[in-house]
C-alpha distance (Angstrom), angle and dihedral (degrees) to the residues before:
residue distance angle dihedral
X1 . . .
X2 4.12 . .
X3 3.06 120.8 .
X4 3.72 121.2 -108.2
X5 3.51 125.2 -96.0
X6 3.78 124.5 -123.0
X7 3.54 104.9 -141.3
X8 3.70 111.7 116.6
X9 3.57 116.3 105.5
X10 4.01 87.8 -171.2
X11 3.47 94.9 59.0
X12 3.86 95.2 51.4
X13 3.86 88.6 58.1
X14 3.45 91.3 42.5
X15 3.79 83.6 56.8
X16 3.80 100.1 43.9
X17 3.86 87.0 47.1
X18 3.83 91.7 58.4
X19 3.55 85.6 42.2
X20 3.74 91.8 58.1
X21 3.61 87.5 48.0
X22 3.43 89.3 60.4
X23 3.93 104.4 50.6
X24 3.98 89.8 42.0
X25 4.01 81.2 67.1
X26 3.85 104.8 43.7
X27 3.86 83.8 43.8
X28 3.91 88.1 56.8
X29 3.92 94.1 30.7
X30 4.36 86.9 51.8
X31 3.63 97.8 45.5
X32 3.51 101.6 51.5
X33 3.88 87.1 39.9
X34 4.41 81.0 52.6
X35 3.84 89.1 49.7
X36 3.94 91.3 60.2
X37 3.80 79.5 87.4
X38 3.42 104.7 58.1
X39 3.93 85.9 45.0
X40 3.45 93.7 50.8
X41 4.04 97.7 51.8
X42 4.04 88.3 44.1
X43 4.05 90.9 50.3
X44 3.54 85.2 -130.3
X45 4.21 90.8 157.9
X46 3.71 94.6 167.2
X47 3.18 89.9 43.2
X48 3.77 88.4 55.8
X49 3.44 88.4 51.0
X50 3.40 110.0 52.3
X51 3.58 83.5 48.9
X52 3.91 93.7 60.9
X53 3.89 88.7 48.1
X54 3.45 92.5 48.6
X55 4.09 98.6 51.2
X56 3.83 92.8 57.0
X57 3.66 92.1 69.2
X58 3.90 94.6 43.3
X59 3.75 87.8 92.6
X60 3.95 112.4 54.2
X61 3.96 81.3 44.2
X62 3.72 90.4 55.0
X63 3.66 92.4 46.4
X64 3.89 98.3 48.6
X65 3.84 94.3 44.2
X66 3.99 82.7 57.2
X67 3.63 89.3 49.3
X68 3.09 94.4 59.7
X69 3.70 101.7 42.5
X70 3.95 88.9 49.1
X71 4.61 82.1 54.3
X72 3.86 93.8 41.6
X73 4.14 101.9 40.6
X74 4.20 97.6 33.7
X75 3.65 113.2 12.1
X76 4.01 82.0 -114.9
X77 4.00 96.4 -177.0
X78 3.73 91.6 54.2
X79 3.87 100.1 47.5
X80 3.90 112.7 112.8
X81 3.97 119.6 -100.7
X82 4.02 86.0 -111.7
X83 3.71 90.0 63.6
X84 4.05 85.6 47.9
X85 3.11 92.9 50.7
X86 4.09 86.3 57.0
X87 3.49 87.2 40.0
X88 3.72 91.5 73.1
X89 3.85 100.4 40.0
X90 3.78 87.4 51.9
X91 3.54 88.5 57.3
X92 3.66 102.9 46.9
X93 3.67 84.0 55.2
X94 3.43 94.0 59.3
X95 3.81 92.4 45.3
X96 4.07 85.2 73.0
X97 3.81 112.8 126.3
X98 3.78 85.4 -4.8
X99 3.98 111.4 158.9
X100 4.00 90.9 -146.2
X101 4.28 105.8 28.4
X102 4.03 94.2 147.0
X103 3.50 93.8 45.9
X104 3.83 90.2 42.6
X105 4.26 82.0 47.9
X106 3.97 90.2 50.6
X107 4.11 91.0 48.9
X108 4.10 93.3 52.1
X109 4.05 88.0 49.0
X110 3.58 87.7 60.6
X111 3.46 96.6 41.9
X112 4.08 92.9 48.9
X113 3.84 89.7 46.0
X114 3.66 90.7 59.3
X115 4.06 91.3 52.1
X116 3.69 110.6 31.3
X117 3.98 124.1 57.8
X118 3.70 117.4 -101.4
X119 3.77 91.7 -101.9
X120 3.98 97.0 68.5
X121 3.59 87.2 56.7
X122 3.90 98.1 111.9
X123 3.33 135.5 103.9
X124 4.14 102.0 -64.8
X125 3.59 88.0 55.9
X126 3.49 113.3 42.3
X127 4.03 135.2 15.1
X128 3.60 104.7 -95.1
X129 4.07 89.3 160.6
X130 3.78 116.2 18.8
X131 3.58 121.0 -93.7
X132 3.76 92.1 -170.0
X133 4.20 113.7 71.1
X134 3.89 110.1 -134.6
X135 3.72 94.7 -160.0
X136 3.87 124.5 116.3
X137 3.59 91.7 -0.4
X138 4.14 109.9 159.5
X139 4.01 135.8 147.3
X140 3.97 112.5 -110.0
X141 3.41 90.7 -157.4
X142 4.06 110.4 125.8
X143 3.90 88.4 -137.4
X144 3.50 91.6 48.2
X145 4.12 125.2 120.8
X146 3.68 112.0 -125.9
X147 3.85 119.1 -132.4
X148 3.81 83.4 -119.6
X149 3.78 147.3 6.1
X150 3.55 139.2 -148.6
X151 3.50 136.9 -141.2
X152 3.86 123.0 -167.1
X153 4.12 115.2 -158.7
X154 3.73 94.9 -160.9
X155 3.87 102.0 172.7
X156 3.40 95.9 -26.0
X157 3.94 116.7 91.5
X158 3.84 131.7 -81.8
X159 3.95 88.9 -124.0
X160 4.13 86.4 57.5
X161 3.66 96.9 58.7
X162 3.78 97.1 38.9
X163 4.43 82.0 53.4
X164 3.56 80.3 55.9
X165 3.95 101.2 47.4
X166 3.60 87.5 47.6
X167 3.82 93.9 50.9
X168 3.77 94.8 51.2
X169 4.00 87.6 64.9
X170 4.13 79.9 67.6
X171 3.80 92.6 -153.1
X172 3.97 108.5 -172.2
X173 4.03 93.0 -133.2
X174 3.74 119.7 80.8
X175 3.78 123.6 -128.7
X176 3.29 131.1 -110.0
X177 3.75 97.9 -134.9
X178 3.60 112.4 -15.8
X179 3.79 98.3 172.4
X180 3.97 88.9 46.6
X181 3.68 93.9 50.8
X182 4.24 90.9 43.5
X183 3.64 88.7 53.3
X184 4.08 95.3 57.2
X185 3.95 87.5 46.8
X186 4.16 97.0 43.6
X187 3.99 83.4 48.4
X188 3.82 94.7 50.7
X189 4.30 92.1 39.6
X190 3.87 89.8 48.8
X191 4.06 86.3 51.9
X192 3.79 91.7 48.8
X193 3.71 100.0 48.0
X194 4.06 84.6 51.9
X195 3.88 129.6 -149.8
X196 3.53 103.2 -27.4
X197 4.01 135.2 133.1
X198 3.30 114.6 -115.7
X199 3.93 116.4 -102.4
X200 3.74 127.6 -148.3
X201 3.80 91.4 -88.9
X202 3.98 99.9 50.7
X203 3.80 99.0 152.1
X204 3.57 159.9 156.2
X205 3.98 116.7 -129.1
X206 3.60 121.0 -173.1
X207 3.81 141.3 173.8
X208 3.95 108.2 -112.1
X209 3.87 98.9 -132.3
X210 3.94 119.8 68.8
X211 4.42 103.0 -121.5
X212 3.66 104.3 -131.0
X213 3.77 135.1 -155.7
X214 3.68 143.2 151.9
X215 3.90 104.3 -28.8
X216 3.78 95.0 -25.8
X217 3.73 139.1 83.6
X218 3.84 115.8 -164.7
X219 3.95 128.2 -152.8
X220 3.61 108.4 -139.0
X221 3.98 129.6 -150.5
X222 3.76 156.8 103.2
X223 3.99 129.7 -114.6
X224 3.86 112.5 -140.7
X225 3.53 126.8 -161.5
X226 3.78 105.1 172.1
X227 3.85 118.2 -54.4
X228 3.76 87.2 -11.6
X229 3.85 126.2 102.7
X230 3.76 129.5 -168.0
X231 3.94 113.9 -177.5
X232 3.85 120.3 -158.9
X233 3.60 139.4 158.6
X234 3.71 122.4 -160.4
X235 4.02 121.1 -139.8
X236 4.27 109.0 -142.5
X237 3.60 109.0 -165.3
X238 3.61 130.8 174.0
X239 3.96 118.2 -104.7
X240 3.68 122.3 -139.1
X241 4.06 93.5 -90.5
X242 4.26 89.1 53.4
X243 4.37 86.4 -98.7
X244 3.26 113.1 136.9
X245 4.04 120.7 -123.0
X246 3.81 134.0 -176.8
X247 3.73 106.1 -115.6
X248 3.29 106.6 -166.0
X249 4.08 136.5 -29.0
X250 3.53 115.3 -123.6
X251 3.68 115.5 -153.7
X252 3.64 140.8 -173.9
X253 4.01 131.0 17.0
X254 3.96 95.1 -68.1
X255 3.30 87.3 59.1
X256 3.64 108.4 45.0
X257 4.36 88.4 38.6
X258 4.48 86.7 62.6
X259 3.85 84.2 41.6
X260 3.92 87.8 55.0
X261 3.44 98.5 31.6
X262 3.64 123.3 133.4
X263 3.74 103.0 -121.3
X264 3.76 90.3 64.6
X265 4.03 124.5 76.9
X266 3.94 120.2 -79.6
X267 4.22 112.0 -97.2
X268 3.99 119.2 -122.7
X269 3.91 104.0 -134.9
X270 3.84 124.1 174.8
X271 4.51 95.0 -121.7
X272 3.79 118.5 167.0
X273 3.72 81.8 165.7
X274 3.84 112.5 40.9
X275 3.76 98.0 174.4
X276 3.73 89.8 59.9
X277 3.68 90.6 55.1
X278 3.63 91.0 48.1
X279 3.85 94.0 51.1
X280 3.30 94.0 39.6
X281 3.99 90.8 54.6
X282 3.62 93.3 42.4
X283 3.66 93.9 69.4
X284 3.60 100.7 56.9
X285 3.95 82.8 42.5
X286 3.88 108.1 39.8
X287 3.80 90.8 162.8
X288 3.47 99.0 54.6
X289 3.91 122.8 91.2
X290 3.42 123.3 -115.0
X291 3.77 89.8 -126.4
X292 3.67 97.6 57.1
X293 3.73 87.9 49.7
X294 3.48 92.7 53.4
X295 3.58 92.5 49.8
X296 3.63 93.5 52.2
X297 3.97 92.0 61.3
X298 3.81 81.2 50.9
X299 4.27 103.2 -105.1
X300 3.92 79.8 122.9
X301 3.82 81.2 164.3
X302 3.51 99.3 55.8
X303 3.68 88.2 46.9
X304 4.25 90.5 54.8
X305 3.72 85.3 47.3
X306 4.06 89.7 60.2
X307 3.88 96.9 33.5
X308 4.05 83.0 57.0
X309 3.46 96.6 47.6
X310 4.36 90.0 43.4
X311 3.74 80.2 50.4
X312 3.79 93.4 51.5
X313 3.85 95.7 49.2
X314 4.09 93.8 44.3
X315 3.88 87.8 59.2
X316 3.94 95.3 48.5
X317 3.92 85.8 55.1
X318 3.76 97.6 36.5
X319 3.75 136.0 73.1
X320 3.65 108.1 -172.0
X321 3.89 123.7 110.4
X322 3.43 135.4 -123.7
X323 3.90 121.7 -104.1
X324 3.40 143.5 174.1
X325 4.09 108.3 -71.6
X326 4.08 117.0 -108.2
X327 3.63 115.3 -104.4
X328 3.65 147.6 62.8
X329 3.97 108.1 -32.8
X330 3.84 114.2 -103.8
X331 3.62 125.7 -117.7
X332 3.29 100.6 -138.6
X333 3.96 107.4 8.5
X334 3.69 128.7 65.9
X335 4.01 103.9 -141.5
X336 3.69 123.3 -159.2
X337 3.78 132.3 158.8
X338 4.13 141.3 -175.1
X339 3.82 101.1 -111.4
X340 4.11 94.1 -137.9
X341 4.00 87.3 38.0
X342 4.57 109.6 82.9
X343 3.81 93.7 -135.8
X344 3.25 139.2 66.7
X345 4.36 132.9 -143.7
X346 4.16 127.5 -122.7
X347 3.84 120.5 -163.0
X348 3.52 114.8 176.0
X349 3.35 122.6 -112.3
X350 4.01 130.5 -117.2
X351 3.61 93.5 -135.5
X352 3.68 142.1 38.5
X353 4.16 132.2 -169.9
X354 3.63 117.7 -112.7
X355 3.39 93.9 -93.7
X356 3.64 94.2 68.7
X357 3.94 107.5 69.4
X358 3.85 95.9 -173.0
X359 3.85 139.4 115.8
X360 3.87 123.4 -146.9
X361 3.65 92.8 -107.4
X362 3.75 83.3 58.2
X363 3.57 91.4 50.1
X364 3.70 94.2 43.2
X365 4.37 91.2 57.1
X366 3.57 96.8 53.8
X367 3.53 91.7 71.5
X368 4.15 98.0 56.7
X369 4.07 77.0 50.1
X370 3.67 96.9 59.3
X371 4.28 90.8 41.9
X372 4.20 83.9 52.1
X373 3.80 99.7 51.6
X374 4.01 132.5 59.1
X375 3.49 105.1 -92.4
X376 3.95 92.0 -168.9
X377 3.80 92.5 -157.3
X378 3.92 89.0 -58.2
X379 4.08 97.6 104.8
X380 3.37 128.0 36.6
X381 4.06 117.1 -132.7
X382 4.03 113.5 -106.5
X383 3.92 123.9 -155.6
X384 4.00 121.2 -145.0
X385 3.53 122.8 -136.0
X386 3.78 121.7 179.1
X387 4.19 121.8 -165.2
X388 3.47 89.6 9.9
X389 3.90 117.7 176.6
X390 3.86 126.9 -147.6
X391 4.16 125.4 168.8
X392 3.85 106.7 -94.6
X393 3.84 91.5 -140.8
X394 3.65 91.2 70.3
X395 3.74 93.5 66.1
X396 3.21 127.3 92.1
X397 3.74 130.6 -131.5
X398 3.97 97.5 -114.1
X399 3.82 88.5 52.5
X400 3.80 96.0 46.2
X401 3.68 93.1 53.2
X402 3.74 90.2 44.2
X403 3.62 90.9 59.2
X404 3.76 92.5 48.9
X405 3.13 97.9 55.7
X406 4.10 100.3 43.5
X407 3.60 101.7 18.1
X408 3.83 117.9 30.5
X409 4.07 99.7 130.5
X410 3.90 80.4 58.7
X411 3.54 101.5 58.6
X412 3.58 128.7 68.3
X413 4.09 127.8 175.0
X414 3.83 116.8 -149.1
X415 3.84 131.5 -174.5
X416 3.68 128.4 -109.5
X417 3.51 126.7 -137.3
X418 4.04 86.9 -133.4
X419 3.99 90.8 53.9
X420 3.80 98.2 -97.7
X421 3.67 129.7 127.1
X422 4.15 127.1 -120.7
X423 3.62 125.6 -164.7
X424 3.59 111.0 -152.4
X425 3.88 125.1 -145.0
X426 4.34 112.8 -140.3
X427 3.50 90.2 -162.2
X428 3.77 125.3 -10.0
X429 4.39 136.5 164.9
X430 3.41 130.5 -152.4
X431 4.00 127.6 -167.8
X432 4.26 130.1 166.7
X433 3.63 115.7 -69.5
C-alpha cells in the first residue's frame, strides 16, 4: 500500500480548525476546573455546584460548535476520503509535544462521527488506538507547575514535610490547627508503612492541584520508603468558624478505590497534563481502569474512549457470548452482559407496562441527572453509546430473541466486507457490574 501523500492544503486547515476546536474546550474545561479554588475558599457550595453541572455539558457543545465550523468554513461532509485520510495525518502532526494528544484524539472522533457515515469509521479515519504516546509528557517551561512534587523529611519529622505539602496548595483560609491535625495523619502513615528504616528515598509525593468536590478539597499523594508505597488522600473541609481542619486521612488502595469510585460525583482538579495525573493515580490504584479514572476527574469522554477500546481487546481474546444479565427483569431496560467481561449493557426498551408512565426521551434524561448530582456511593456512573456495533456470533439465542421481542427499533444488523454479520446498538448504556 503507498503511502499517502501530504499535499492538501484544505485538509491541513481542516485539521488545525478541529484542533482549535479542541483547545477552546480544555481552555474552558481547565479554567472552570482552576476556579474550584476560589469557590472552595469562599464556601460558595452552590456555586461549586452549579459549576460541576455545568462542566459536563462543556463537551457535546464544543463538539457541535466545531461541527459546524468544519460544514460552514470547508464543506467538511463533502470532502473526498483521500483528503480524510490527510485529515488525520495532519493532525497527528500537530499532536507533537502536545500536553493533551489523547484527549485531543477523543475530541476529533466525535467530531468525525458526526460527519462521516458509520462505515468510514475504521482505523484511517478515526483513532481507534492512539497514535500519540502519553508517556513522560511534562512542560519545560521554568514557570511551569509540575504534575507532582516531592518533599524529602531527611531528619526532620514526617509531620514537617506534610505542613509543608499542605502549604504549597496556598489556600487563602487559615487552619485551625495544622500541626495538631499533621500529627494524627504522620502517626497513622508511619503505622501503615510498618517497621521499616528509612531508605534514601523516604518521601512524600503528591499531585500539585488540590481535587475538589462537594464541600471538600482533598490533598493527594503517596509516602515512599524504598520499594514500599502508601497512597493517601487527605479531605480539607471547612469548620464551622471558616478554619480549615483535616477530617480524616485516608490511606491505602481500599481507601483511595471508594474515594474514586464511580458511584460518587466526578472531582474538579486543575491538570495541564492529564496523563500524568492518570499515571500518577494508577499506581496507588493498580486495579482501577484508566477510564474510570479519567472519568472521575470529569474527561468522562476520554474515559468511554478507553472503556471501548478495553472492550474491543477483551473480545479479540475471549470466546464467551453475550446473554441476558442475572437478575430481576427490568421494566424499562433490557440488561445483558459478557460473563468474563465486569459490566453489564442497557438498551431501552420499545415498550413499557402500564405502570410505567414514561417515554424514552424521559428515560434517556435521567441519566445526565444522575452524572450532575453527588451520587455519594449510592449510583453507579453509566456511559452512552449510540450506533454501537458488536459481532452477532457472540450472542446468544435467548438474548437475540429477547431483543426482538422488546427492542427491535434498537437493533440494526450490517454487513461486513469479510462476510460477517454486526448488530448495531441505536442507543445503548453501560455501567460496572
Amino acid at each position: 500500500m503507498s503511502p499517502t501523500r501530504l499535499d492538501s492544503s484544505l485538509a491541513l486547515d481542516i485539521a488545525q480548525a478541529m484542533l482549535d476546536g479542541f483547545h477552546r474546550h480544555y481552555q474552558l474545561f481547565q479554567s472552570e476546573s482552576a476556579s474550584a479554588k476560589q469557590r472552595f475558599e469562599a464556601r460558595d457550595w452552590h456555586g461549586q455546584q452549579r459549576a460541576q453541572r455545568e462542566r459536563i455539558e462543556f463537551y457535546d457543545r464544543r463538539v457541535l460548535e466545531c461541527h459546524e465550523r468544519l460544514e460552514q468554513e470547508f464543506a467538511a461532509s463533502q470532502q473526498s476520503m483521500e483528503v480524510w485520510h490527510q485529515i488525520k495525518l495532519h493532525y497527528i502532526g500537530l499532536l507533537v509535544d502536545h500536553f493533551q494528544p489523547e484527549l485531543a484524539e477523543s475530541f476529533f472522533n466525535s467530531v468525525i462521527t458526526k460527519i462521516l457515515d458509520r462505515s468510514y469509521f475504521q482505523n484511517s479515519f478515526i483513532f481507534v488506538r492512539p497514535a500519540v504516546s502519553t508517556e513522560y509528557i511534562e512542560n519545560s517551561e521554568p514557570t511551569a507547575r509540575p504534575s507532582f512534587k516531592a518533599w524529602y523529611p531527611g531528619e526532620a519529622s514526617l509531620a514537617d514535610s506534610l505542613c509543608e505539602m499542605l502549604r504549597y496548595f496556598d489556600l487563602q483560609c487559615p487552619f485551625a490547627q495544622l500541626e495538631e491535625d499533621v500529627r494524627l495523619v504522620e502517626a497513622e502513615l508511619l503505622q501503615a508503612m510498618g517497621d521499616f528504616p528509612r531508605r534514601a528515598n523516604f518521601q512524600i509525593q503528591a499531585l500539585t492541584s488540590l481535587f475538589y468536590r462537594n464541600k471538600g478539597a482533598y490533598a493527594v499523594g503517596k509516602l515512599m520508603n524504598g520499594f514500599r508505597e502508601v497512597p493517601f488522600a487527605l479531605p480539607i473541609l471547612h469548620n464551622e468558624e471558616g478554619q480549615l481542619c483535616i477530617d480524616a486521612a485516608l490511606i491505602g488502595e481500599e481507601d483511595l478505590l471508594m474515594l474514586f469510585s464511580f458511584a460518587r460525583a466526578y472531582f474538579m482538579v486543575d491538570m495541564e497534563i492529564p496523563s500524568a495525573y492518570v499515571q500518577f493515580l494508577r499506581s496507588m490504584m493498580p486495579r482501577k481502569p484508566r477510564a474510570e479514572i479519567y472519568n472521575a476527574l470529569g474527561l468522562a469522554k476520554q474515559g468511554k474512549t478507553l472503556f471501548y477500546r478495553d472492550f474491543l481487546y477483551h473480545l479479540r481474546h475471549s470466546t464467551d457470548k453475550f446473554c441476558i444479565a442475572p437478575g430481576i427483569k427490568g421494566m424499562v431496560m433490557l440488561v445483558f452482559h459478557l460473563p468474563s467481561f465486569p459490566f453489564v449493557f442497557k438498551v431501552i426498551n420499545d415498550y413499557y407496562p402500564p405502570q410505567k408512565d414514561t417515554t424514552r426521551e424521559q428515560i434517556k434524561g435521567k441519566y445526565p441527572l444522575v452524572k450532575q448530582h453527588d451520587r455519594v456511593g449510592r449510583m453507579a456512573d453509566t456511559m452512552e453509546y449510540s450506533k454501537v456495533a458488536f459481532p452477532l456470533e457472540r450472542f446468544d439465542e435467548e438474548l437475540i430473541a429477547e431483543i426482538q421481542k422488546f427492542a427491535p427499533s434498537q437493533m440494526q444488523l450490517a454487513q461486513l466486507p469479510d462476510g460477517g454479520t454486526e448488530l448495531i446498538f441505536n442507543t445503548s448504556t453501560s455501567s460496572g457490574a
